[in-house]
C-alpha positions as CSV (number, residue, x, y, z in Angstrom):
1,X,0.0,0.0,0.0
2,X,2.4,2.5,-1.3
3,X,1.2,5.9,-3.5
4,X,-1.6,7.2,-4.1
5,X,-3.8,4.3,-4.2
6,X,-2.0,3.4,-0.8
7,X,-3.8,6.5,0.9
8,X,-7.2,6.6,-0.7
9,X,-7.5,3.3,0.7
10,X,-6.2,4.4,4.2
11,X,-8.4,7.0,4.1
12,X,-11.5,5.0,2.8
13,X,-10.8,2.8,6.3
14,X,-10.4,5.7,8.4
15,X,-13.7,7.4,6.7
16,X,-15.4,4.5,7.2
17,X,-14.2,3.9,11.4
18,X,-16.2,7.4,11.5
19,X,-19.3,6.7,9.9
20,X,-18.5,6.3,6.6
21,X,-17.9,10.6,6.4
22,X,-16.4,10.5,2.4
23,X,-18.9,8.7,0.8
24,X,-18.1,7.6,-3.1
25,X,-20.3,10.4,-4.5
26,X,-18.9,12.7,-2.0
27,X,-15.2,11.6,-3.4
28,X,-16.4,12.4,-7.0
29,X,-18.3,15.7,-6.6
30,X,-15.0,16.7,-4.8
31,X,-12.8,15.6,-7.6
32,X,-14.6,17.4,-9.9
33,X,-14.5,20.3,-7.7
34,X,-10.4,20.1,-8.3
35,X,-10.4,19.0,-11.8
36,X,-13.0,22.1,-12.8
37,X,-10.9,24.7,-10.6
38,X,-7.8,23.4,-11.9
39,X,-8.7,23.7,-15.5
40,X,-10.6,26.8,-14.9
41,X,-7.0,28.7,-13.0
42,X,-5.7,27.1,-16.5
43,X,-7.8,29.0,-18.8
44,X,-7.7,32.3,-16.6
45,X,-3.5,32.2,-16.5
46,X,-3.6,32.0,-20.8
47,X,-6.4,34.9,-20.8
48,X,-4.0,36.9,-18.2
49,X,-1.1,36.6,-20.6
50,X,-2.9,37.4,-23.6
51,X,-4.0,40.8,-21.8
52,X,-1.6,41.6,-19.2
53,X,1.9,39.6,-20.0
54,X,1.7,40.0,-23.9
55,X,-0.3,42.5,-24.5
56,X,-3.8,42.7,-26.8
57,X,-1.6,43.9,-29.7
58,X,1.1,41.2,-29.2
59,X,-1.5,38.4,-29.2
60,X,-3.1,39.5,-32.0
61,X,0.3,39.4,-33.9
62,X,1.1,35.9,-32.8
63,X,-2.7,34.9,-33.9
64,X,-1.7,36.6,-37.3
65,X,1.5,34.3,-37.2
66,X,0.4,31.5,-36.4
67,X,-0.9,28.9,-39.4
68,X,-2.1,25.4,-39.8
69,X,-0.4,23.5,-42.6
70,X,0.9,27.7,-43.9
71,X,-2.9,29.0,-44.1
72,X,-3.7,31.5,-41.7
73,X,-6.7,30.4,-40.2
74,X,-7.0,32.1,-37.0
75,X,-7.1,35.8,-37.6
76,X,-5.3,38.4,-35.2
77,X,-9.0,40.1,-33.9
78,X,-9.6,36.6,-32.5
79,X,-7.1,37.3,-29.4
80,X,-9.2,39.7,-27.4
81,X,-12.3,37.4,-27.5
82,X,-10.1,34.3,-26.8
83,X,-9.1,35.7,-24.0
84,X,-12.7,36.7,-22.7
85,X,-13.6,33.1,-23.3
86,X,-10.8,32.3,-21.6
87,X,-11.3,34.5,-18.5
88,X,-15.3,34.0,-18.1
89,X,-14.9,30.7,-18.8
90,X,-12.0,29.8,-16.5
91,X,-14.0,32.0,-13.9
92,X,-17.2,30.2,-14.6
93,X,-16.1,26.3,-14.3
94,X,-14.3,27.4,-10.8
95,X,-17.8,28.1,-9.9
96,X,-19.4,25.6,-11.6
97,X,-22.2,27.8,-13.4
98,X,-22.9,27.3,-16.8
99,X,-20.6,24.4,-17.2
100,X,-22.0,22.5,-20.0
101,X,-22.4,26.4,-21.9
102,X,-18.8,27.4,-21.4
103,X,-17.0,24.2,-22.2
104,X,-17.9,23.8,-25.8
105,X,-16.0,27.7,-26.3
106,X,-12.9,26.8,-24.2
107,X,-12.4,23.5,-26.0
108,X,-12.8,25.2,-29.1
109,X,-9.9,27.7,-28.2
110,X,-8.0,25.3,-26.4
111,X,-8.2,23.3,-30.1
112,X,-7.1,26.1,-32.1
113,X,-4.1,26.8,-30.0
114,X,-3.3,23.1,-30.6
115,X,-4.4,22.9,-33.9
116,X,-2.0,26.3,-35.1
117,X,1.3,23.4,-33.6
118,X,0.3,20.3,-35.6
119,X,3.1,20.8,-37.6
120,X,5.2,21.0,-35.1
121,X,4.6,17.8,-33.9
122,X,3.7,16.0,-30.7
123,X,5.7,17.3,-27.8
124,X,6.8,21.1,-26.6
125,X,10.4,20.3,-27.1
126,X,10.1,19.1,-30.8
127,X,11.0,22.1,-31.8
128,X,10.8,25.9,-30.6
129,X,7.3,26.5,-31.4
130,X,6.1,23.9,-29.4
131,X,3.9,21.2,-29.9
132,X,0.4,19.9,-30.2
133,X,-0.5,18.0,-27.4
134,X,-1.1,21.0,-24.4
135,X,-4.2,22.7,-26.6
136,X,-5.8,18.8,-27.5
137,X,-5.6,18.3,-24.0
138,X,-7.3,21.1,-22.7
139,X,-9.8,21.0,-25.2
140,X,-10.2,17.0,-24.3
141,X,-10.7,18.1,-20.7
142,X,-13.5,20.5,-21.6
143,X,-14.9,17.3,-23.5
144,X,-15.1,15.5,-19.9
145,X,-16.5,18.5,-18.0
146,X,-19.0,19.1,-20.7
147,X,-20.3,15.5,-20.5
148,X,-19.8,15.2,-16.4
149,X,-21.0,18.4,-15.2
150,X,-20.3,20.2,-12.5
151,X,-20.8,18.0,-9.9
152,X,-22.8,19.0,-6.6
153,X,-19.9,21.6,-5.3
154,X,-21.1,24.6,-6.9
155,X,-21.8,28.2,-6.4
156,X,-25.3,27.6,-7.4
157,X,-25.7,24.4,-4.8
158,X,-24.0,26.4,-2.2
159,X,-26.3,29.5,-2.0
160,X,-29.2,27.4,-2.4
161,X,-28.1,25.3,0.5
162,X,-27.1,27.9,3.0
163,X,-30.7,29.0,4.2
């Protein structure tokens, strides 16, 4: 009982000596509590450095620059709205409102940003650029949060529950 695995299961024990506290859905809505704050601080840090670390005007040149197979098809006014998308919707998923409405957007921008390094190839160090795989993944995660939901730890669930 080593790892990870090693604790959940000391834990599950100890749980259950006090009545059984984490219960399995209690586990899940908890894990989806991390996995949607996590990708949400994710999509709020790339909106940031659109904005604040790059610059509007920066972004929108690296949109410009940036092709699929040598056509351009992300134009440079597409930066400030990506990062909107990316702030809102990073802000939004931490909450857990309008999960299943914000997903679709940041999986499409998340997709572009991959999609604009396919020629680069798989990894970040195959060549300067970078690769592929970050933007796939993020949008793949915004697949699983659209099709999970939000789970039960919510802004919405917490208000109502607090009279």
């Amino acid at each position: 009982m080593c790892g990870f695995a090693g604790i959940m299961r000391l834990s599950s024990k100890a749980n259950n000596s006090l009545g059984g506290y984490m219960t399995e859905a209690k586990k899940l809505d908890l894990g989806l509590l991390i996995f949607r704050g996590t990708l949400g601080f994710v999509f709020i840090a790339h909106g940031y450095l659109k904005v604040f670390t790059f610059g509007i005007k920066h972004a929108m040149e690296v949109f410009e620059a940036h092709t699929i197979w040598h056509i351009n098809l992300v134009p440079g006014w597409f930066a400030p709205p990506a990062a909107v998308i990316e702030w809102v919707g990073g802000i939004l998923l931490i909450l857990g409102l309008k999960t299943r409405l914000v997903t679709p957007f940041l999986g499409a921008v998340a997709f572009g940003a991959g999609a604009v390094h396919f020629e680069n190839g798989w990894n970040y160090t195959s060549k300067p650029d970078g690769g592929w795989e970050y933007g796939v993944f993020l949008s793949i995660c915004c697949v699983v949060a659209y099709l999970v939901g939000p789970g039960k730890y919510t802004l919405t669930n917490y208000l109502a529950n607090r009279k």
